[in-house]
N, C-alpha and C positions, 0 to 999 in steps of 0.2 A: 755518697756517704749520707748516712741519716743524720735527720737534727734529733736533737735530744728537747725533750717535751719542758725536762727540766728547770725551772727558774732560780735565778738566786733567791735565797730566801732571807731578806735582811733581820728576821725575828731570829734566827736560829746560828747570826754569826757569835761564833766565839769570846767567851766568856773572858777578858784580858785577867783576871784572874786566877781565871783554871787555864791559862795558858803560863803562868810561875811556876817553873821548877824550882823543888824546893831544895835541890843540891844545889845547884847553881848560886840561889837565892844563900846558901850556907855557906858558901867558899866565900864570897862576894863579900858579907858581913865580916867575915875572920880577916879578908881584907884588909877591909877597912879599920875595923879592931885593931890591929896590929900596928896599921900602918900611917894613918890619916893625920892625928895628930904628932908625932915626931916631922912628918913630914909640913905640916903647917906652922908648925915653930921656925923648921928651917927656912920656909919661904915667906913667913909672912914680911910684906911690904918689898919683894923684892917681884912678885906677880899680882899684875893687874886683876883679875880674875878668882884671888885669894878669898875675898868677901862673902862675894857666890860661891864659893864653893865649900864657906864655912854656913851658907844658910842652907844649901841643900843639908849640911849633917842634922841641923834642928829641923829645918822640916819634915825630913828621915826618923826623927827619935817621936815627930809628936804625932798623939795616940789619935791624932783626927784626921790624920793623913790618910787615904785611903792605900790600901795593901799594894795592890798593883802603882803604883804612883811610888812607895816607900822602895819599890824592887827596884825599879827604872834611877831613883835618885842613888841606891847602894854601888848600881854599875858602873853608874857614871864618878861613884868618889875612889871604887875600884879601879876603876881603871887611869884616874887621877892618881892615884899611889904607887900603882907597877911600874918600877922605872923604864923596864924595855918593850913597851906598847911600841904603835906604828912607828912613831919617831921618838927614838928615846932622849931621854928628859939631858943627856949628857953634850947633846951634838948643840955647840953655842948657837943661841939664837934663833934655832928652830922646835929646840928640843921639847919646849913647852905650847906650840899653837895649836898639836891635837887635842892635848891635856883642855886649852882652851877652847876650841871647838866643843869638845865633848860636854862639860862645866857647862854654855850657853845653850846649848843644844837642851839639856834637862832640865835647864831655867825655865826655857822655853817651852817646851814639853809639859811639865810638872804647872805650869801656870797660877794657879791662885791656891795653889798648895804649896807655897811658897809666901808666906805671909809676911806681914810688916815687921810681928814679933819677933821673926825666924829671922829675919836681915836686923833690927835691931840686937839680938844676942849675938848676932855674928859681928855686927861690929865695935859692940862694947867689949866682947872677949877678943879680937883683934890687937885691941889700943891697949888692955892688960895686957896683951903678949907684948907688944912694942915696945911699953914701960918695962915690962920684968928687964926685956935685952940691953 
């Protein structure tokens, strides 16, 4: 078998931006829209991992976020909201540690695009929720 002359060419890999579908990227949002807040009223203070996952939605909305970064944080609050993902959200005690996984994973991910700001509005809108209840 012949070798191929071929090299990778690390100039010409893939743009993570032109790699966003923009359907995907549409559903994802309407998601979230729909769904993120009803759903963070009912959990808040009852999951660990509420916080972050109220700072990816502000890091998500601000306009310095980089686009591919704002995709990665919508799927991850998407799929935080669909209640029958891997493990769904109704089976006690398990139902939420993909939900978690997923939330830390785009913490992680998403890195300093996730800012002080964006954890501080998350947890001042938190502590109003907890008071409204």
């Amino acid at each position: 078998m012949a070798r191929s002359s071929k090299t990778f060419d690390t100039e010409s890999v893939l743009d993570s931006s032109r790699a966003l579908v923009p359907a995907v990227q549409r559903v994802n949002a309407t998601v979230v829209k729909r769904g993120f807040w009803p759903k963070i009223r009912r959990m808040a203070g009852r999951l660990p991992f509420v916080e972050d996952a109220v700072a990816l939605w502000f890091s998500a909305r601000d306009p310095e976020t980089p686009k591919a970064t704002k995709a990665m944080l919508m799927a991850a609050m998407a799929y935080f909201v669909i209640p029958t993902d891997m493990l769904p959200d109704w089976f006690a005690g398990l139902g939420f540690t993909d939900d978690a996984a997923v939330i830390a994973a785009a913490v992680s991910l998403a890195g300093r695009a996730i800012q002080a700001r964006h954890r501080d509005a998350a947890k001042a809108l938190l502590q109003r929720l907890m008071r409204a209840d």
